[in-house]
N, C-alpha and C positions, 0 to 999 in steps of 0.2 A: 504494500500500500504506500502511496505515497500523498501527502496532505499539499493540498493547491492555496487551498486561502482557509480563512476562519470566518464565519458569519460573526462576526462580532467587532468592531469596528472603532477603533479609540474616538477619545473626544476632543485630543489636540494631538498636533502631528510630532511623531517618535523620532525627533533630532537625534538623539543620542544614539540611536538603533540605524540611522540612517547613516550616521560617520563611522560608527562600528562596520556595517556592512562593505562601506569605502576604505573603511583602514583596510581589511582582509581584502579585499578586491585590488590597491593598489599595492599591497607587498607583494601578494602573489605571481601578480606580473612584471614586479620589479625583480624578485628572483628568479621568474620564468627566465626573465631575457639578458640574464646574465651568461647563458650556457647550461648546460648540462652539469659539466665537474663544479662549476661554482652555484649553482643551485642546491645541490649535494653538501659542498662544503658550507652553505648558508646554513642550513638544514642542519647540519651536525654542530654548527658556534650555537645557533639563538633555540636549536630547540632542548625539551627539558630534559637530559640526561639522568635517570635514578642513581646510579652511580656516583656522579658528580654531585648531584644535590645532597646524598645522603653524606658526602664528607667534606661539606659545607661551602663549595665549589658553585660559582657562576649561579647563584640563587635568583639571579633575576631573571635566566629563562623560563622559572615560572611564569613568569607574565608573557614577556617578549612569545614563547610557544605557542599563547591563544590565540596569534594574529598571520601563522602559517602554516600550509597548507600545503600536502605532499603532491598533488596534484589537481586537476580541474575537476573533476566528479565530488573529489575530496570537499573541493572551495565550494562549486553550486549547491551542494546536499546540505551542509552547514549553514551557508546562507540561506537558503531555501524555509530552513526551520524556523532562522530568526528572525527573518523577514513577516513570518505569518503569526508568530508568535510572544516578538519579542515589544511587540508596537503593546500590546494591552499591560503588559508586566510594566512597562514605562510611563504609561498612562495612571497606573494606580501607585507608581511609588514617587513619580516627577522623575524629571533628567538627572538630576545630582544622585540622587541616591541609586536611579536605577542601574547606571554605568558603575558606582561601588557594589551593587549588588551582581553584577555582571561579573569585577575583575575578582571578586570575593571568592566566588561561585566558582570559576576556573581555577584558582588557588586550590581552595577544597579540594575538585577532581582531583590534578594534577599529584596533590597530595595520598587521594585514595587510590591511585592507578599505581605510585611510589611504594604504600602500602601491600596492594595487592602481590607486588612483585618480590617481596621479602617472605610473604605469605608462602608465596611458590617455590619456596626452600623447604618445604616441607610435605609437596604435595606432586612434584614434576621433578624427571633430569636435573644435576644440576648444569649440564650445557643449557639446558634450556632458558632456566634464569640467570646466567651469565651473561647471554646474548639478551635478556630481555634491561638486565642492568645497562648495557652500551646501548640500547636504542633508544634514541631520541623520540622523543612524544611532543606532537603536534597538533594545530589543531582547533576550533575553535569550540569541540563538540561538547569538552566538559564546561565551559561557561552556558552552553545556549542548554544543556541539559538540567541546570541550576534553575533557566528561565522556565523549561516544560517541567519541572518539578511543582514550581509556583504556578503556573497556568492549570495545573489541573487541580488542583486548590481551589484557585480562586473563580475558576470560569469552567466546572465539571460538567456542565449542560451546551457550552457552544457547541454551538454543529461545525465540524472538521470538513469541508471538502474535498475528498480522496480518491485518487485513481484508484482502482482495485484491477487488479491482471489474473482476470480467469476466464481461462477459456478464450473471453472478448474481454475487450478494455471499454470499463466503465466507471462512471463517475455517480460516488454516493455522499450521499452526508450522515454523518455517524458520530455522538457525544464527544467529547474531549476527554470523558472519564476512559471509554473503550479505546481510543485511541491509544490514549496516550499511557494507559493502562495496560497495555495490549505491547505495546512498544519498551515499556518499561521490565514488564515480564521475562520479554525478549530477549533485555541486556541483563539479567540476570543471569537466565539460564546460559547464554553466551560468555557469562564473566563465570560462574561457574564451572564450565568444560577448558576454558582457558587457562583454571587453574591446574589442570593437568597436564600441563605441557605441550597442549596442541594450541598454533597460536594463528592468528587470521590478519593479523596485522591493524589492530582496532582491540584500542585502550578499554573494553567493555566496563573497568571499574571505572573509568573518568568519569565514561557517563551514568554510571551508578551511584558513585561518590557526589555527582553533580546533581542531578536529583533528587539524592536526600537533603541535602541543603537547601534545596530550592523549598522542597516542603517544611522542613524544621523553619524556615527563617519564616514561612509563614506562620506556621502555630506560632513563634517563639515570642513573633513580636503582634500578633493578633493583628493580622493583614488581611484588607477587608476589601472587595472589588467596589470600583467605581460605580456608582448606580448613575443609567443612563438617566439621566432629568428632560422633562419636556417641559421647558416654560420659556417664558419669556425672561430678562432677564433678569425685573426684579419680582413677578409673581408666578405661579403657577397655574395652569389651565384645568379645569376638570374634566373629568375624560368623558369621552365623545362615546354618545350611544345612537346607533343609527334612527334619522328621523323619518317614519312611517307614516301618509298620508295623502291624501290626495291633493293638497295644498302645497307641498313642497317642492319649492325649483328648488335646480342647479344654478349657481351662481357662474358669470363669465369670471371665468378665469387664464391667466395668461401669465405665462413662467420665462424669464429672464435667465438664460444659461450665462454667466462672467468665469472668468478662468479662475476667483477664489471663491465666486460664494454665489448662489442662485437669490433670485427675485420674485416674490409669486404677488401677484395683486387679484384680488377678487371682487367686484361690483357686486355689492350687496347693500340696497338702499333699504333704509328704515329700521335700519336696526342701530342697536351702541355697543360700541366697544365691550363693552360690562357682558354682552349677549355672545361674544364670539367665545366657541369654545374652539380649539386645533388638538391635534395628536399629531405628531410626526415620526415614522418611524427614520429608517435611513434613505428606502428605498419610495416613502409613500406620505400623504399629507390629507388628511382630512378635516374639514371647513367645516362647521357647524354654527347656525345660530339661530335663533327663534325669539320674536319680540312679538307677543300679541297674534295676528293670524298669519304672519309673516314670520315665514320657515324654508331656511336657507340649509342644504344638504352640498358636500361636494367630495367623492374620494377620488384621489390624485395622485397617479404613479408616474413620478419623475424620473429627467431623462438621465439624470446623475446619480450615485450616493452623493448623501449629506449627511452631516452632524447632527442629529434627533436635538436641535437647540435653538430656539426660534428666539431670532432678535430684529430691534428695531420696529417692533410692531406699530404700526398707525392706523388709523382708523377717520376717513376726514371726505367726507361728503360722498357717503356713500360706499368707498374704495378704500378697501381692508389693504394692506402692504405689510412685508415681511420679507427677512431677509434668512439663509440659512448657510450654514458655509461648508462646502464642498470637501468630501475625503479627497483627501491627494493619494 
């Protein structure tokens, strides 16, 4: 399976997660195009050697190691995670802390994958854990598995959109809990069989050690998801129940696409401001209002996502306006 996007959509846009994606994007091809031998020899300086860290040696490729990439399957699949995943985790902690919870995160792994390998002194060959002390560990995958530790926490009901490869290739949506429960499973039982000395080339404790952090930091510090808000932006609307009747127009409406934020205006005379209710989801907008025998109905699927956050409302002869501002 692999996960395409998350129904679930931040409420301001994930900088932090967006220069992260670009750090790993432009190291990779800065050591791409160094050559071959010198891509290698990057590879063996800046990534995390157990060995060397265990005897107190070049400690700082713990970090410098989250930001390189053994190859381009390697770079997309990593990105791929944290592109769909790591926008909401950034959303509920803000920029400053999400990027510590990020470089935290891959610490942890880094440290659990270190772990692991000491472990396998007791459980595999020792040529096996010899070679595994000299291998450099790379990677972005125990920081972004910190971030799916926390996302299944905090958002167990988003719908995952997922290829699935059976038979035919199709597209499902399936909880975050199955997902990413499902995935998690997976790097057990692979960090498991790994401990016997059969190895695949993939840190399976990074990202085990990664996502129990992810989950611990949430209990630990009672981390709570952002609840999507529809209002305005200093009141709230109450929610729209559909109005049933033989009296009820549809109001003219007409939607304003701008490259940050949409426009929607609706002619609805006779009513006040006091009388308008809205809902908006991301995909969708409903108008409501009723004054006396005048009952105004209108549901509106837009030609963009938006922010479920309705500002700038007016209300001024007739001609409701509002403004919403577009997911990038």
């Amino acid at each position: 399976m692999i996960p395409i996007y998350d129904e679930n959509r931040p409420s301001k846009r994930p900088y932090i997660n967006y220069m992260l994606i670009i750090i790993n994007v432009i190291v990779f091809f800065f050591f791409f195009t160094q050559g071959f031998r010198t891509f290698k020899a990057l590879i063996m300086e800046y990534g995390a050697i157990p060995a060397l860290i265990l005897s107190g040696r070049r400690l700082e490729t713990l970090f410098t190691s989250m930001f390189i990439h053994a190859d381009i399957l390697h770079l997309l699949g990593n990105m791929l995670y944290l592109w769909i995943f790591g926008d909401n985790i950034e959303d509920v902690l803000g920029h400053v802390k999400y990027l510590i919870f990020y470089l935290v995160g891959g610490l942890f792994a880094d440290l659990a994958h270190i772990a692991s390998t000491l472990l396998s002194f007791y459980t595999s060959p020792v040529y096996y854990v010899i070679a595994d002390l000299w291998t450099p560990a790379v990677g972005a995958s125990g920081a972004i598995s910190a971030v799916l530790g926390a996302y299944m926490l905090l958002y167990p009901n988003a719908r995952i959109r997922t290829v699935v490869f059976y038979i035919f290739i199709t597209i499902i949506s399936v909880p975050a809990y199955y997902y990413l429960g499902f995935w998690f499973i997976y790097q057990l039982l692979m960090g498991v069989i790994s401990l016997s000395g059969i190895t695949s080339g993939v840190a399976f404790w990074a990202h085990i050690g990664g996502f129990v952090f992810g989950l611990m930091m949430v209990k630990a510090f009672n981390i709570k998801p952002k609840r999507k808000v529809i209002a305005k932006e200093e009141k709230a609307y109450r929610p729209v129940r559909p109005i049933v009747a033989p009296w009820v127009r549809a109001p003219l409406v007409d939607v304003h696409v701008e490259p940050e934020r949409v426009i929607v205006m609706a002619y609805m005379p006779g009513v006040e401001e006091s009388d308008v209710r809205l809902s908006v989801s991301e995909w969708e907008v409903i108008i409501a209002a009723e004054r006396g025998d005048i009952r105004f109905y209108k549901h509106l699927v837009l030609p963009v996502p938006v922010i479920p956050r309705v500002v700038d409302l007016t209300y001024r002869n007739g001609v409701l306006s509002f403004v919403l501002y577009r997911l990038i």
